[in-house]
C-alpha positions as CSV (number, residue, x, y, z in Angstrom):
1,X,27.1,-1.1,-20.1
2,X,23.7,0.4,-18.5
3,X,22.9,-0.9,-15.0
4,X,19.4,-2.2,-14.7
5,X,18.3,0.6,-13.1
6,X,19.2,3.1,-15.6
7,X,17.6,0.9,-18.3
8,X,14.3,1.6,-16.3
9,X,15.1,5.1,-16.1
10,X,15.4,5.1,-20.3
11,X,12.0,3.2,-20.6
12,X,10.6,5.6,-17.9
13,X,11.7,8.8,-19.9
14,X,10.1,7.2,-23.2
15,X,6.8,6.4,-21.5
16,X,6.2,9.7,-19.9
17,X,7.1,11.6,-23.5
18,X,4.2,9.8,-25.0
19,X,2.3,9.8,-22.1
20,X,1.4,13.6,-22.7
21,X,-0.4,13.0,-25.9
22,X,-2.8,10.3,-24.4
23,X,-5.8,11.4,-22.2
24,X,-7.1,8.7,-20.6
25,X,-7.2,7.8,-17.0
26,X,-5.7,4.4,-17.1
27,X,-2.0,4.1,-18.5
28,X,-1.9,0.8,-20.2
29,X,2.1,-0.7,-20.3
30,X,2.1,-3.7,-22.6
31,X,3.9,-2.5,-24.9
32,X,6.7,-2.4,-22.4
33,X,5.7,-4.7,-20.0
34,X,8.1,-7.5,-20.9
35,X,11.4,-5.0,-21.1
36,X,10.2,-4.1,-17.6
37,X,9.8,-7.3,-16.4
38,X,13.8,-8.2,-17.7
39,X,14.9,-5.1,-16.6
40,X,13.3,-6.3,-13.2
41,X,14.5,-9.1,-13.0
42,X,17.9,-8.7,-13.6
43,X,17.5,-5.9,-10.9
44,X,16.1,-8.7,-8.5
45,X,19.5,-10.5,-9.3
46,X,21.5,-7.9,-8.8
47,X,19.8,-6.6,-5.5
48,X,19.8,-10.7,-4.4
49,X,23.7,-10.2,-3.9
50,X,23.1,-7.6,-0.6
51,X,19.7,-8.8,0.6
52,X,18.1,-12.3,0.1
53,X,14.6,-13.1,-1.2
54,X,14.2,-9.4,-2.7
55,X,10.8,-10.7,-4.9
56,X,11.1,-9.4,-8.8
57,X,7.8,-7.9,-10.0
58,X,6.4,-6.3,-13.2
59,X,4.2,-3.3,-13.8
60,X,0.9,-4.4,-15.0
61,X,-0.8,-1.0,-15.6
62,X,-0.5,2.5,-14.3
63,X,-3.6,4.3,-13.3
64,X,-4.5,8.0,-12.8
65,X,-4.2,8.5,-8.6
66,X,-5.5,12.4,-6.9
67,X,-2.1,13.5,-5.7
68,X,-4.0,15.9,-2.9
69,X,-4.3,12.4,-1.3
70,X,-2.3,12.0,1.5
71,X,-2.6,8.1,1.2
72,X,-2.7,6.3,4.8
73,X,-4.5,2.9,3.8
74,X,-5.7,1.3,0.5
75,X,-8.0,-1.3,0.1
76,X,-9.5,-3.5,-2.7
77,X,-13.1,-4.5,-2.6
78,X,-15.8,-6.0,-5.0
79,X,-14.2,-4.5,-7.7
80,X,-13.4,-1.1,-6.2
81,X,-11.0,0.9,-4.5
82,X,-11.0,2.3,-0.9
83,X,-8.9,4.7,0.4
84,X,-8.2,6.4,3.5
85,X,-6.3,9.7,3.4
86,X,-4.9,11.4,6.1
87,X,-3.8,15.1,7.7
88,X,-5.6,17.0,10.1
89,X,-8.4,18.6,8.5
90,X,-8.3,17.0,5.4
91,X,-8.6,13.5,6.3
92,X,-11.7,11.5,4.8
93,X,-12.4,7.8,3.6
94,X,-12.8,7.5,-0.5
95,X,-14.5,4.9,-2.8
96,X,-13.7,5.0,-6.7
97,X,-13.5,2.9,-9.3
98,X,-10.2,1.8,-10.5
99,X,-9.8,3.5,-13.6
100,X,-11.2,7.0,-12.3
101,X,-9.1,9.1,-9.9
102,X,-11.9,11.5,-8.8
103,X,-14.3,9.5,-6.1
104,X,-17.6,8.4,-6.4
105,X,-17.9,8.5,-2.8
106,X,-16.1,10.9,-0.3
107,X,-16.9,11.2,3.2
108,X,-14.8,13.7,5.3
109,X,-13.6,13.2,8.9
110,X,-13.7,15.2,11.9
111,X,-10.9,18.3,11.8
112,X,-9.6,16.2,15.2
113,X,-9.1,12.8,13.5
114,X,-6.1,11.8,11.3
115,X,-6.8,8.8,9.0
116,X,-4.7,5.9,8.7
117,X,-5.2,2.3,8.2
118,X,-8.3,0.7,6.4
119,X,-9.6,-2.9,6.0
120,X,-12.3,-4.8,5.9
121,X,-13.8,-8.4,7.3
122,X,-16.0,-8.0,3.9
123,X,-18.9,-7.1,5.8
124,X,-18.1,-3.6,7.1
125,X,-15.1,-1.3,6.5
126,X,-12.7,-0.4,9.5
127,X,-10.8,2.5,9.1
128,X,-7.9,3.6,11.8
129,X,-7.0,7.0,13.0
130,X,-3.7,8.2,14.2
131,X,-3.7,9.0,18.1
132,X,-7.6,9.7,18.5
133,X,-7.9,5.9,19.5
134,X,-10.9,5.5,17.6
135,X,-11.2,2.9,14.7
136,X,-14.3,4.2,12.5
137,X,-17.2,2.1,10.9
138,X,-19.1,2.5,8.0
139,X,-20.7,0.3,5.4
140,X,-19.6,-0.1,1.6
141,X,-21.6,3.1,1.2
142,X,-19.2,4.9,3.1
143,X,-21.9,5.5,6.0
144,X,-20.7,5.5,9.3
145,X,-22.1,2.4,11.8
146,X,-20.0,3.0,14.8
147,X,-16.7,2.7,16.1
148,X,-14.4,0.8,18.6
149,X,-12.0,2.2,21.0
150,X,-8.5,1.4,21.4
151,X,-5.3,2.3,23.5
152,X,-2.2,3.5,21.4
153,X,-1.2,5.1,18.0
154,X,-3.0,3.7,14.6
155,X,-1.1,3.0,11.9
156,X,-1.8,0.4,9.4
157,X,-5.1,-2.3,9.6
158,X,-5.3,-5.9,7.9
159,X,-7.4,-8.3,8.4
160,X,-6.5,-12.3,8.0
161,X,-10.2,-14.2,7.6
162,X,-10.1,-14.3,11.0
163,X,-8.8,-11.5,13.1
164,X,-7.8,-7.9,12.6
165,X,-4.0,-7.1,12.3
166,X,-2.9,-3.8,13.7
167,X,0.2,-1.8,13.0
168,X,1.3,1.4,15.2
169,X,4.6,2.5,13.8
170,X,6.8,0.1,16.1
171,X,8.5,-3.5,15.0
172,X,5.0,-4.9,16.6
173,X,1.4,-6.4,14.7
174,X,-1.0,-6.6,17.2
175,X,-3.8,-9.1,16.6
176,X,-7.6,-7.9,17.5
177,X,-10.2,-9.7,18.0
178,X,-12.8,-9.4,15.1
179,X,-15.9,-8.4,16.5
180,X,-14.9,-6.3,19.8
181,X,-11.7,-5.2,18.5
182,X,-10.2,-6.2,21.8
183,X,-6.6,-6.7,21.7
184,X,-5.4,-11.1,21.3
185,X,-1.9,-11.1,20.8
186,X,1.4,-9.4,19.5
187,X,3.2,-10.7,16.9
188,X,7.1,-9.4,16.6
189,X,8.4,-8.4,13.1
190,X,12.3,-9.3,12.4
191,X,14.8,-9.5,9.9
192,X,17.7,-11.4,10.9
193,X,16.7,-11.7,14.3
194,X,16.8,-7.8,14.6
195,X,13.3,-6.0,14.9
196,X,11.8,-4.1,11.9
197,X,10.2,-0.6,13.2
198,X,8.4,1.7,11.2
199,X,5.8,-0.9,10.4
200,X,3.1,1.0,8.6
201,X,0.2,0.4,6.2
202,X,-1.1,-3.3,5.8
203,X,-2.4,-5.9,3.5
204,X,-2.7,-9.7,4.4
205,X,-2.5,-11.8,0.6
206,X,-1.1,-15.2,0.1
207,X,-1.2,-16.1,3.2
208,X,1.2,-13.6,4.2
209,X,1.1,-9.6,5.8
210,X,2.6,-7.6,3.3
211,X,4.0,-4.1,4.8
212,X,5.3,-0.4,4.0
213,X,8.2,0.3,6.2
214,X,7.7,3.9,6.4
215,X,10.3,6.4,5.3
216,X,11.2,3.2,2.8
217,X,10.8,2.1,-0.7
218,X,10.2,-1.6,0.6
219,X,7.6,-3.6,1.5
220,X,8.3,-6.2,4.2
221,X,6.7,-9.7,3.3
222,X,6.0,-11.1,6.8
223,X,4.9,-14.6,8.3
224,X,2.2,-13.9,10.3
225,X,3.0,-17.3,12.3
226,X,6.3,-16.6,13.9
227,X,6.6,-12.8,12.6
228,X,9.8,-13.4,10.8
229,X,10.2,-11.4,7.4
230,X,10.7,-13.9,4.4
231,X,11.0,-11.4,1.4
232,X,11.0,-7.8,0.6
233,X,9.7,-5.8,-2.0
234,X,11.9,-3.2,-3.3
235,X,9.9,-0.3,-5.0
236,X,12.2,2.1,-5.6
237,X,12.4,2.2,-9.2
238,X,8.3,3.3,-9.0
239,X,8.9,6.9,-7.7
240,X,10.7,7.9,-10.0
241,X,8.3,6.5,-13.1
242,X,6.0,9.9,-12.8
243,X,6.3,13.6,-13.4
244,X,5.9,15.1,-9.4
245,X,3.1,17.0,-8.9
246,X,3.1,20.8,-7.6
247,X,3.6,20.4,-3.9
248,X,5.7,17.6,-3.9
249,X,7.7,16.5,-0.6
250,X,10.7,13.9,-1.4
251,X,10.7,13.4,2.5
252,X,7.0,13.0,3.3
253,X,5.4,11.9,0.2
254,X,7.0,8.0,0.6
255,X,5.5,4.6,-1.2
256,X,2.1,3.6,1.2
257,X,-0.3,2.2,0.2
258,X,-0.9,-1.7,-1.0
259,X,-4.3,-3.6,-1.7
260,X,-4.7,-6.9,-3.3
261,X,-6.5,-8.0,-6.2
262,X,-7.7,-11.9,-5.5
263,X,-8.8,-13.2,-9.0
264,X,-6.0,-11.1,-10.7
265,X,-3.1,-11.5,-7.9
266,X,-2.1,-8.1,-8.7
267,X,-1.0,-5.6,-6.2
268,X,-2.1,-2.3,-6.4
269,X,0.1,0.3,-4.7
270,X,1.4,4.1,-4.5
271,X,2.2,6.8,-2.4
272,X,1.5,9.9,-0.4
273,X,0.2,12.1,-2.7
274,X,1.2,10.2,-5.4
275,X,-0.2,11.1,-8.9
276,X,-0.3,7.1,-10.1
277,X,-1.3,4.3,-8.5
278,X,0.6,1.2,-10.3
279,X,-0.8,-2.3,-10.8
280,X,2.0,-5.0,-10.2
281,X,2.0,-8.5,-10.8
282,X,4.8,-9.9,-7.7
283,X,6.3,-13.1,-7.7
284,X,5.0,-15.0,-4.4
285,X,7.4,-15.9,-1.5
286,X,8.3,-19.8,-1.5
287,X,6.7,-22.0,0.6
């Protein structure tokens, strides 16, 4: 008998021979959309008996994603992606539409900045960098408007409808205040009263942060009350749904990257330097 997992593999092998004859940008799955979801499913189940709450999830669609980009944040906006890539010297923030890997927009960052976290308040975008304690400003047009200052490493940016949400690679979410960016209040993440480091790229949806643990497959599904994490995500099965580009790292280039799609409720995530950015429909975390 075939383990769930290997029943994805199968699926996986038969999309991606038919996948070469197609040249389109977006990757359509609904034809196989409902075997995924079982398979899934019966995954979540089995994965349930070593780690509670582990949320099932479907893949919706799989789009085309530029695997030069070293993805550090990932953002959904009016209909629109945002992206912030990172490296030293080829860091930049991107706009594209969704079905279109190569950017409408690009704007490059100084060779001393990395890119990290983006986010927005839906006035302004807000996009982190790594230890030159700057937090960069631009409008929807991807030009600049200023910048705020802050102490400490960037990592991953949110924002809840009322404050920012900062990550910088430890078990901590510091909350900033919206307008000055000033520091508020620090929120602990745990899992069974033991801290969750790594803490990396952000998204707040459902009432809930969502994060990428870096150096994992999982997204933590946090209560931004009390910091306790009520679910994970396990994405595992994703990387290994795509032929891996030339260059490809199995250490470095890791699942980060997660924006959310309000009137859909789909998720939209990927990787570093990932050629495919997948659309996922996740079951919410119960109240």
């Amino acid at each position: 008998m075939h383990s769930p997992r290997e029943k994805f593999d199968g699926l996986v092998a038969k999309y991606q021979l038919g996948r070469a004859a197609r040249a389109t940008n977006i990757v359509p799955v609904a034809r196989i959309a409902a075997f995924i979801a079982l398979v899934f499913s019966a995954a979540a189940c089995a994965n349930d008996a070593k780690h509670d709450r582990v949320l099932p999830y479907e893949i919706v669609a799989m789009h085309a994603h530029d695997s030069t980009v070293f993805t550090q944040g990932l953002l959904w906006h009016d209909g629109g992606v945002f992206e912030s890539a990172g490296q030293y010297g080829a860091s930049a923030i991107l706009a594209r539409e969704l079905r279109e890997a190569a950017p409408r927009a690009r704007r490059p960052l100084a060779p001393t900045h990395f890119g990290e976290g983006l986010a927005t308040d839906g006035k302004r975008l807000v996009q982190l960098t790594w230890r030159s304690g700057v937090a960069l400003i631009y409008d929807f047009a991807l030009r600049p408007l200023g910048r705020y200052a802050y102490k400490g490493e960037g990592w991953g940016l949110a924002y809840d409808g009322r404050r920012w949400l900062m990550s910088d690679g430890s078990s901590a979410i510091v909350t900033r205040d919206r307008d000055t960016f000033e520091p508020v209040a620090r929120i602990d993440v745990r899992w069974r009263g033991r801290p969750v480091p790594r803490l990396n790229e952000l998204e707040f949806a459902r009432g809930r942060l969502y994060a990428n643990v870096w150096y994992s497959d999982r997204i933590a599904v946090i209560d931004p009350a009390d910091g306790g994490v009520e679910a994970w995500i396990d994405l595992a099965a994703l990387r290994r749904g795509f032929a891996k580009p030339p260059g490809w790292n199995e250490r470095e280039h890791v699942l980060n990257g997660i924006a959310f799609d309000a009137k859909t409720g789909h998720f939209l995530v990927t990787g570093k330097c990932w050629p495919v950015l997948f659309e996922i429909r996740v079951a919410d975390t119960p109240r």
